[in-house]
PASE-743863 format. One record per residue: residue in one letter; x, y negated, z of N, C-alpha, C in turn. Coordinates in steps of 0.001 Angstrom, whole numbers, plus 500000, padded with zeros to 6 digits. Layout:
N
aXYZXYZXYZ
...
REM end
This chain:
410
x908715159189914065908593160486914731907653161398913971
x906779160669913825905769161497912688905983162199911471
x906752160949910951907490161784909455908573162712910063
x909060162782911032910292164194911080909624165523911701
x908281165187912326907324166381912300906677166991911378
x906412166231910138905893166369908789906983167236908690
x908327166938907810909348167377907867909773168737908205
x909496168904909741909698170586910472908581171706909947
x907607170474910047906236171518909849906686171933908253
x906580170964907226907077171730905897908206173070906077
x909300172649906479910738173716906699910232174841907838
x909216174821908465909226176030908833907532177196908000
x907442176229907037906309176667906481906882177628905398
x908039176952905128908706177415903582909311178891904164
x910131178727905684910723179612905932909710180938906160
x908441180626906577907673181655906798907294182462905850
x907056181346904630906468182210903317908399182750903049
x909421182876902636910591183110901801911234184264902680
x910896184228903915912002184914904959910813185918905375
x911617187249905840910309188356905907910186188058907780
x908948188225908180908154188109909344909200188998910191
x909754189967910070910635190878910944912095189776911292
x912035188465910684913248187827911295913016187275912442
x911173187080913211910993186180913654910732187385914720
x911441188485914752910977189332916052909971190245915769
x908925190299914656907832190455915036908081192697914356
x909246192608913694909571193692913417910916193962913175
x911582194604914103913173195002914166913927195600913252
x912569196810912276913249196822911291913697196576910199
x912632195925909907912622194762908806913562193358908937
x914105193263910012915045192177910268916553192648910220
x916558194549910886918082195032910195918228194940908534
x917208195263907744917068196036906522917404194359905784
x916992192950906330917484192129906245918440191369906249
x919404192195906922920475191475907227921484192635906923
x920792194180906605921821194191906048922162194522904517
x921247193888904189921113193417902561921992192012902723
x921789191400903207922584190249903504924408190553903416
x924471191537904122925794192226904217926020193069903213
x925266193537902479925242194629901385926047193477900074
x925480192308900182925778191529899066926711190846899407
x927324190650900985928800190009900413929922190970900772
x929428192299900361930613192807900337930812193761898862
x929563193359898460929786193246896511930492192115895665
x930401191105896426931014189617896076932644189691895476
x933054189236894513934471189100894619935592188047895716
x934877187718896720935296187199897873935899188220898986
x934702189187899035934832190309900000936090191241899323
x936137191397898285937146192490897518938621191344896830
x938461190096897578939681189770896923940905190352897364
x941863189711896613943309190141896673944361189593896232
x944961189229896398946363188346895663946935188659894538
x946510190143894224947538190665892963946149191000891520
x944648190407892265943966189722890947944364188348890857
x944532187417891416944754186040890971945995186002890265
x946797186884890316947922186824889687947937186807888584
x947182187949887699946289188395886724945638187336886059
x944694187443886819943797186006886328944695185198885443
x945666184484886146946304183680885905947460183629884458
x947495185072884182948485185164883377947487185049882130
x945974186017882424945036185776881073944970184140880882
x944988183601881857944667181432881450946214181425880986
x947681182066881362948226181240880196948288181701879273
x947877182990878722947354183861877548946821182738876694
x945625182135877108944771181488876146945826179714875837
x946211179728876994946770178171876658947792178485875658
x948346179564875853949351179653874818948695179389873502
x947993180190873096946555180632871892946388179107871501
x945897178234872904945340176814871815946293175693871787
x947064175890872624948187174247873155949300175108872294
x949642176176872281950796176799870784950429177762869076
x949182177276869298948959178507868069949458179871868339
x950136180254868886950259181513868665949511182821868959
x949233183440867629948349184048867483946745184452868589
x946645182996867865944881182877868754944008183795869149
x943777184456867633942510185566867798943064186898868250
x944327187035868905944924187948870038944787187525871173
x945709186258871161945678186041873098944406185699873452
x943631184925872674942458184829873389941189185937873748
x941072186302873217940006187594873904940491188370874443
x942495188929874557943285189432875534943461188838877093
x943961187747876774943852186810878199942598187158878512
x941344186414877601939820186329878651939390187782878657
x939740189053878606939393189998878993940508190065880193
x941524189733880378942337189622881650941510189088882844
x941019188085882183939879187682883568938828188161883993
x938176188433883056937433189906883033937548191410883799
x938741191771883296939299192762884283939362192700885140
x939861191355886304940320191674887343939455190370887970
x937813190166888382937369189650888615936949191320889985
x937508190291890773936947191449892238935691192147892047
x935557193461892539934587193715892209934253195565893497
x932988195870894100933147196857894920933198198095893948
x933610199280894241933640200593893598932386201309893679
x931848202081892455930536202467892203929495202318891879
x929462200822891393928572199318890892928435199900888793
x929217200637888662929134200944887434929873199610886215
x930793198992887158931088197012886411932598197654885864
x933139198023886389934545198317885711934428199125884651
x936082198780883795936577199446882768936854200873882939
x937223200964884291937556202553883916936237203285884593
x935336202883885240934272203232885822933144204189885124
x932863205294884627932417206223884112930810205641884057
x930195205057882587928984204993882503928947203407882697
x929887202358882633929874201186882678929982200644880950
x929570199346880601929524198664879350930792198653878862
x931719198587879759933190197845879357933577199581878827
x933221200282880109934242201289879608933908202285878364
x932308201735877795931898202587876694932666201788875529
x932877200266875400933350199575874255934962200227874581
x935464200593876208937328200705875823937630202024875133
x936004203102874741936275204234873975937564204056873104
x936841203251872387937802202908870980939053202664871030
x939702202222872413940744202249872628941612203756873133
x940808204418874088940966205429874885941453206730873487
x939844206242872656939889207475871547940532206808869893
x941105206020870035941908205733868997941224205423867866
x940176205182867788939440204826866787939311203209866253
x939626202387867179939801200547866871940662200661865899
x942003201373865894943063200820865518942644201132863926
x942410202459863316942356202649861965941421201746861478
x940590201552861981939482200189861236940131198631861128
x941238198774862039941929197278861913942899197600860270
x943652198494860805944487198994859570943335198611858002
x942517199400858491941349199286857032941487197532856617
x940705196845858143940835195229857231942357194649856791
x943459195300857401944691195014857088944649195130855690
x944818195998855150945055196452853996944043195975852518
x943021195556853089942146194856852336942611193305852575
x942995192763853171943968191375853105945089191384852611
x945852192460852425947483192199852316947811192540850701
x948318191985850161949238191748848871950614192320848853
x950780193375848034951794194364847894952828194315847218
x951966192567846687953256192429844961954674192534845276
x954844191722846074956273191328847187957219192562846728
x956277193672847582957015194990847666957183195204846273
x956239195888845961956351196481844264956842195698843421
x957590194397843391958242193890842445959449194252842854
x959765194338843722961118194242844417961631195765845779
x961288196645845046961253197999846431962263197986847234
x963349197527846698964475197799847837964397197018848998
x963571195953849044963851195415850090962395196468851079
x961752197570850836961384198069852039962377199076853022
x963388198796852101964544199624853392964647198693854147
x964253197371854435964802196562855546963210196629856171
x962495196816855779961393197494856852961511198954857386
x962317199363856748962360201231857817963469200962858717
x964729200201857914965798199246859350965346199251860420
x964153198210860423963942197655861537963244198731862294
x962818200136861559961843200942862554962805201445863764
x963979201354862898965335202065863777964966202090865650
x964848200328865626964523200018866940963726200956867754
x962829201353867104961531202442867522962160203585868250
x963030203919867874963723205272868529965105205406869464
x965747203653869529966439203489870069965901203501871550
x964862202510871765963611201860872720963113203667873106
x963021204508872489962301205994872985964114206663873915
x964459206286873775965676207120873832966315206138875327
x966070204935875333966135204083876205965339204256877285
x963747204737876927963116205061878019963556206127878829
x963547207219877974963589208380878432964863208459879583
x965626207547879130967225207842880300966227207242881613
x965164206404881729965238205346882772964058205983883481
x963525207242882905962802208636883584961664208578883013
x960987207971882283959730208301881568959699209292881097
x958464210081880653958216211228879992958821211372878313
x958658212657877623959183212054876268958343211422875882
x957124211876876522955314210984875295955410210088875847
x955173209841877488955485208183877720956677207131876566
x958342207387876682959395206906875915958544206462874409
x958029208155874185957580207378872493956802206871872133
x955259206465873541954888205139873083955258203967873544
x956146203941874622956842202597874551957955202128873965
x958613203093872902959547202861871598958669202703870403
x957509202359870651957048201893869197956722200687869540
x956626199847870512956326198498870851957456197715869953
x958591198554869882959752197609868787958601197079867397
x957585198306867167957395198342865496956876197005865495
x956375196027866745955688194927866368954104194825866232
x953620196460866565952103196584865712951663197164866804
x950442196221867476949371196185868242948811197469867937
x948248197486866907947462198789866755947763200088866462
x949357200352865828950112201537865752950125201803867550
x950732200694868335950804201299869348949529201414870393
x948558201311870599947460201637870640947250203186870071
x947497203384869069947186205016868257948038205908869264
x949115205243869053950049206486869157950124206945871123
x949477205701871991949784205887873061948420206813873472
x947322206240872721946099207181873066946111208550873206
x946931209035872104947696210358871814948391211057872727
x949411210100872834951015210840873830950691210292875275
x950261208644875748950503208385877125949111207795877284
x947947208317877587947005207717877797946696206358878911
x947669207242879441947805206670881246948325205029881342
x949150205119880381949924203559879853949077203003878462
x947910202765878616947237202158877431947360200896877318
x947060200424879037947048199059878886947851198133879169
x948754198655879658950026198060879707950956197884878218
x950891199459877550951348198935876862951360198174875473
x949325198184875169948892197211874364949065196210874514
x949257195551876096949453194030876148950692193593875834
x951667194366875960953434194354876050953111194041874274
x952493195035873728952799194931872357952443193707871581
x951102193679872224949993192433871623950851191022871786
x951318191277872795951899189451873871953338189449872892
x954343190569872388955647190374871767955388189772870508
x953929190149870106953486189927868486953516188863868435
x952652187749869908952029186524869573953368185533869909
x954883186371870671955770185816870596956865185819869543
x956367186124868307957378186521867576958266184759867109
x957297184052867549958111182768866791959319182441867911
x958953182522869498959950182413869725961302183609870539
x960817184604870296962301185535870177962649185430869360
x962315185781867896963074185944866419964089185218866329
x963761183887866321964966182705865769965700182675866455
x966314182940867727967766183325868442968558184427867948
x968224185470867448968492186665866904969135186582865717
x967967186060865176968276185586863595969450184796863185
x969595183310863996970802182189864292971633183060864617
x972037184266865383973019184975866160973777185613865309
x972745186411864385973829187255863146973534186500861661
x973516185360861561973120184907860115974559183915860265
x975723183576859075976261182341858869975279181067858087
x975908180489857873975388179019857362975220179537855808
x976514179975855720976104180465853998975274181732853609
x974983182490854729974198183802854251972595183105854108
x972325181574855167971195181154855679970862180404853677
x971758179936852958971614179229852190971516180220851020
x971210181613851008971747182241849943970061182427849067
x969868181798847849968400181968847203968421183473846439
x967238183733846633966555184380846230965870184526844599
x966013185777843659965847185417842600963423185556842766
x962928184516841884961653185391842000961182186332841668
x960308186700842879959506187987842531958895188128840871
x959024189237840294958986189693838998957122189202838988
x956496189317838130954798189301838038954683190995838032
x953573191213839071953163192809838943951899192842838190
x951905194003837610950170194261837131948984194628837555
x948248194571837263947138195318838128947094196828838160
x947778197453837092947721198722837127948524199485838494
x949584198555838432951116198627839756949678198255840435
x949389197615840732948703197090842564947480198465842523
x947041199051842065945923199789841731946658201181842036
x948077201341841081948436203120841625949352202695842682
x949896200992843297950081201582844456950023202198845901
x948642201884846200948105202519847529948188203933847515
x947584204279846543947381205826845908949089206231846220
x949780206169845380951150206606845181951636206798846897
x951437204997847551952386204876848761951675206301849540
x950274206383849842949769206986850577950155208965850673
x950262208920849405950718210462849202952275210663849384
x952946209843849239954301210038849814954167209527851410
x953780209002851909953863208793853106952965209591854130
x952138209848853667951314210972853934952068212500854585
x952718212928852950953573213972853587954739213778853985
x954974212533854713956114212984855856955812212811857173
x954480212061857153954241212273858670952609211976858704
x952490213349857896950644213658858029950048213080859387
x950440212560860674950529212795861648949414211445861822
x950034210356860744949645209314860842948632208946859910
x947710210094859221946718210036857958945720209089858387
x945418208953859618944123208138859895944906206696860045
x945897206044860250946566204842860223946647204652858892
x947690205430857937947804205146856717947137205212855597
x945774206175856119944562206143855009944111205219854738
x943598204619855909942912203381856029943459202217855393
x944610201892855762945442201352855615945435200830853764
x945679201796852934945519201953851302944436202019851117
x943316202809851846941976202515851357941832201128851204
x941978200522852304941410199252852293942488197802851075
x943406198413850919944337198072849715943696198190848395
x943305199460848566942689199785847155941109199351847094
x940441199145848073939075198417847586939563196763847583
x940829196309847391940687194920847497941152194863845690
x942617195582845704942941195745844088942421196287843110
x941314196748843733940396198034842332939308196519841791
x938886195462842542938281194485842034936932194910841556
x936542196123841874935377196495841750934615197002842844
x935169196484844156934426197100845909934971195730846377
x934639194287845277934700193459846303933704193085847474
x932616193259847408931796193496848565932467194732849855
x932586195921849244933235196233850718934394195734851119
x935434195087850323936727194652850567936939193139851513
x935660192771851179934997191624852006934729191884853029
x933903192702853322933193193197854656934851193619855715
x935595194218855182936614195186855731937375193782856384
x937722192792855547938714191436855679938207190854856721
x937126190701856609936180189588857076935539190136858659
x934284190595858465933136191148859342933719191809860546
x934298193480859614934598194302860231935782194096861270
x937284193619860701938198193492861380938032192243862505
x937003190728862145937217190572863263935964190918864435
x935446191930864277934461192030865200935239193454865443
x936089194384865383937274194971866351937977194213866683
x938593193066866003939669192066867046939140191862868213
x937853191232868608937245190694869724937278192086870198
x936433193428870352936481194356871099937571195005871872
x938427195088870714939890195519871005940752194535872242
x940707193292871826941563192233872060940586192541873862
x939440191749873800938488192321875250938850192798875815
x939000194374875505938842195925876195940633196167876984
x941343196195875578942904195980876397943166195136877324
x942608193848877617943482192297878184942380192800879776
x940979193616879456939985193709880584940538195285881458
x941254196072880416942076197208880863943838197228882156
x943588195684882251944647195286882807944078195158884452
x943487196041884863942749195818886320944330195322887167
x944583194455888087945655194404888767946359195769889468
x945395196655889987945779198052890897946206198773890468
x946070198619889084947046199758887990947910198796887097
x947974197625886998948732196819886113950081197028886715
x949605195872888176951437195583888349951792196968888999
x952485197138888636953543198242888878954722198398888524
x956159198863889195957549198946888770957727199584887096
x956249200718886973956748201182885653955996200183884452
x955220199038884792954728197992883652956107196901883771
x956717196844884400958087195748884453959252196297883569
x958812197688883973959996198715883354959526198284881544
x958381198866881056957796198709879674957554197138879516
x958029195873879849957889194208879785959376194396878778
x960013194764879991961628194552879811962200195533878319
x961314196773878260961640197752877091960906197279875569
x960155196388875798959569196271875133960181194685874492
x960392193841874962961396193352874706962407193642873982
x963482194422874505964635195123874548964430195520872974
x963350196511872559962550197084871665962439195769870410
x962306195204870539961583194089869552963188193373869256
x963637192968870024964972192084869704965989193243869047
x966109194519868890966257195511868031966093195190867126
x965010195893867016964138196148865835964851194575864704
x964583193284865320965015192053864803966346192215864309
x966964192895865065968837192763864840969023193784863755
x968539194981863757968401196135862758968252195404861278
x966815194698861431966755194478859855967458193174859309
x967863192323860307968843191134859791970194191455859471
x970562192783859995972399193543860017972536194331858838
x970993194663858444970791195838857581970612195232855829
x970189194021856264970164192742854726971292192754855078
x972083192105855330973928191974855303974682193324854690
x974298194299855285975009195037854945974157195787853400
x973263195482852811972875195360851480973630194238850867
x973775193612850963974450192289850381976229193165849962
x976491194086850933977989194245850147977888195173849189
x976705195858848718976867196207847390975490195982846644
x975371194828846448974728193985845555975670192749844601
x975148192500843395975942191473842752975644190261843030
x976501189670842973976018187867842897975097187623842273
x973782187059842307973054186482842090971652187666842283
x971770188883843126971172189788843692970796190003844956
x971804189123845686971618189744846966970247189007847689
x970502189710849300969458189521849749970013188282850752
x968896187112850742968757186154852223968721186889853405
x969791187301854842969598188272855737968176187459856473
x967506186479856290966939185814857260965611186616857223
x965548187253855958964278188153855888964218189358856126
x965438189930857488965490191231856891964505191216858861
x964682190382859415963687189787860551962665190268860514
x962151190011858899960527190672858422960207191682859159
x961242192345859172960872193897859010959617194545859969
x959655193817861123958789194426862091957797194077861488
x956690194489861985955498195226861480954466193634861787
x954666192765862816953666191511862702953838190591861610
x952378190899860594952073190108859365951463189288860081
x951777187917859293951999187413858830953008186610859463
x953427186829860821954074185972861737955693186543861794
x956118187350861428957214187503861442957805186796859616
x957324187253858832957712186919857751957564185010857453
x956434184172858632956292182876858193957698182323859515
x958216183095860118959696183008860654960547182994859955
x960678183769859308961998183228858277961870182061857377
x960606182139856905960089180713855992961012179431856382
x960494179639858258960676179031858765961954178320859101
x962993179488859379964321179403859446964944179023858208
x964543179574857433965369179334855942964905177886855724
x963933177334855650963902175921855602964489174977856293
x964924175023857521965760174060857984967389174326858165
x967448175448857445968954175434856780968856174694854597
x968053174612854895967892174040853177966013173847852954
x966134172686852975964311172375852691964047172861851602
x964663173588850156963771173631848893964167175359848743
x964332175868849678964392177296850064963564177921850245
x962879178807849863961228179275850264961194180808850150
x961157181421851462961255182312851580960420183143851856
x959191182768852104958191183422852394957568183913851380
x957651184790850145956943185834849400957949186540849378
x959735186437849413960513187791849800960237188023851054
x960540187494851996960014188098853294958533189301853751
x957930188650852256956260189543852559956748190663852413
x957628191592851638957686192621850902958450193143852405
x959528192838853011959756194097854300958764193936855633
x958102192441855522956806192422856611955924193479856168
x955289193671855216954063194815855023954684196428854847
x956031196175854549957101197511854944957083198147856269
x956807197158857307957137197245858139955711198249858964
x954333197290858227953522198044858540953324199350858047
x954095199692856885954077201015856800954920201847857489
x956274201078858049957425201800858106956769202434859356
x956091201148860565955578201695861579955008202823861861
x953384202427861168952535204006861554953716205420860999
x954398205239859609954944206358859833955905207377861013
x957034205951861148957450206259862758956510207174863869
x955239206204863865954315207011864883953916207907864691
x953813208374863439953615209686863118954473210487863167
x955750210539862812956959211099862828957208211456864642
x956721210427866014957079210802866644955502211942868093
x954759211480867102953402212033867330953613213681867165
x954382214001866024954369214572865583955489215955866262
x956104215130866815957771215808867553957248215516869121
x955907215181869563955979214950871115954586215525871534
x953949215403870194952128216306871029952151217433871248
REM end
């Protein structure tokens, strides 16, 4: 009996010192101001603000990431996309300053870069300081099967527009065909602000699926013998070719769709500090540092831009399905468009259609698809350095598109 009086006497000693004296009566108002701080905090809680259509959410960022580690596909996308999905839509009360779109919050100063278009040209920059041009410049014709595939881009705008979108809405969800996260990011900041995050994820999520849409497409319009047809090798380029070509590409592409100077500057800048061999320190920084410390921001800010109350909606099902629609294009364009190069080319010229797939704008993953395909129609087939030349086509063919339609819709 003694020890459970010990006991009370401790627990009501603790409660006296921790709990304010107004609980015990001795002041009424200090016991409201108590309780309703008590109430103040669970209705900040994500308990008090749940909802069924965040867990939904939630849920799609966790298979975001499982995809990322149980499939490889493209990791350092889905994963900071998904876990900013969870991020986003972690309940939360209004005026707390915690949300993305919340004026004067952390999230929503890093989703600038998205809002104001500025992530994407710095990705372009480390792009272009990674990517190898030889492909192309040994072999130019095959970047018509990267402007092929832009085709899709305007089919997908023209598709929207019947199904009532705006024209600027249509033309940034007809560039989701191009394959490129960050073209469409630019171009929507521009024309559809309102659809940022919907339709970065549509774009981002088709990219990290390119392994498995492509190869149905591909099997669909390829025979057995077009699948077996080799390739002569790429010629050796010089350094002088890799050196005037950023320069060269940039001024012709430039003036046809000035529109897109901050995509495509970057883009060759960062080409040309990798081939000039004399800015290998910044060409490093650009590859390395820079691009993936925008991947994480970017990847974050979009997947955390997915709040459920503005996500699901009839017109994000509408841009799932177009975007899709958009991409399996774009695929059919440049595999129909190698075939139909092949009938006036000579024997021992033509093109493998399996690369004309490339075309969309996701490096390195669309072009290690055909690798892919072409090898298990013939194991000593190797297709992956023709394929590079309409994959990095593609990234040009893109931003130009977006410029071209930036250009006809602002």
């Amino acid at each position: 009996m003694n020890r459970v009086l010990k006991k009370l006497s401790i627990l009501l000693i603790l409660i006296a010192l921790f709990v304010p004296m107004g609980v015990f009566g001795q002041n009424a108002d200090s016991s409201n101001a108590f309780f309703d701080g008590l109430e103040k905090f669970w209705h900040s809680t994500g308990f008090a603000n749940f909802q069924f259509k965040y867990l939904v959410m939630i849920l799609i960022g966790t298979i975001f990431i499982i995809l990322a580690v149980k499939k490889g596909w493209e990791p350092l996308l889905l994963i900071p996309i998904g876990f900013g999905m969870i991020i986003g839509n972690i309940p939360f009360s209004l005026g707390e300053s915690i949300g993305i779109y919340e004026e004067g919050s952390v999230l929503n100063f890093l989703y600038g870069g998205v809002i104001q278009g500025w992530y994407p040209p710095l990705v372009f920059l480390g792009i272009g300081a990674m990517t190898d041009f030889s492909s192309l410049i040994s072999n130019p014709k095959l970047m018509l099967l990267g402007a092929a595939a832009q085709t899709g881009i305007f089919i997908t705008f023209i598709g929207a527009y019947a199904l009532g979108f705006t024209p600027e809405q249509a033309g940034a969800i007809g560039i989701i065909g191009g394959a490129d996260g960050p073209t469409a990011i630019f171009l929507t900041s521009k024309l559809a602000p309102e659809l940022i995050g919907t339709i970065a994820v549509t774009a981002y999520s088709y990219m990290a699926l390119v392994p498995l849409i492509q190869p149905p497409v591909m099997r669909l319009l390829t025979t057995k013998k077009e699948k077996l047809i080799r390739m002569k090798p790429p010629r050796p380029v010089s350094k002088t070719e890799k050196i005037a070509f950023p320069i060269i590409g940039l001024v012709l592409t430039a003036f046809i769709a000035p529109s897109a100077l901050p995509l495509l500057g970057m883009l060759f800048l960062g080409n040309l500090l990798k081939e000039s061999t004399v800015t290998e320190r910044l060409a490093e920084t650009a590859r390395f540092a820079l691009i993936n410390t925008i991947t994480i921001l970017l990847g974050l800010t979009v997947g955390a831009s997915t709040q459920a109350d503005r996500f699901i909606t009839w017109d994000s099902l509408k841009i799932f399905g177009l975007g899709a629609l958009s991409f399996v294009i774009a695929t059919a364009l440049g595999v129909l468009f190698a075939k139909l190069m092949n009938l006036f080319l000579k024997e021992g010229d033509k093109v493998n259609p399996l690369i004309g797939s490339a075309g969309v704008s996701a490096v390195p993953a669309a072009a290690r698809v055909s690798q892919e395909q072409g090898l298990k129609a013939d194991k000593t087939n190797h297709l992956l350095m023709h394929a590079m030349a309409p994959n990095v086509a593609g990234v040009i063919g893109s931003a130009v598109a977006a410029g071209i339609l930036l250009s006809m819709l602002s």
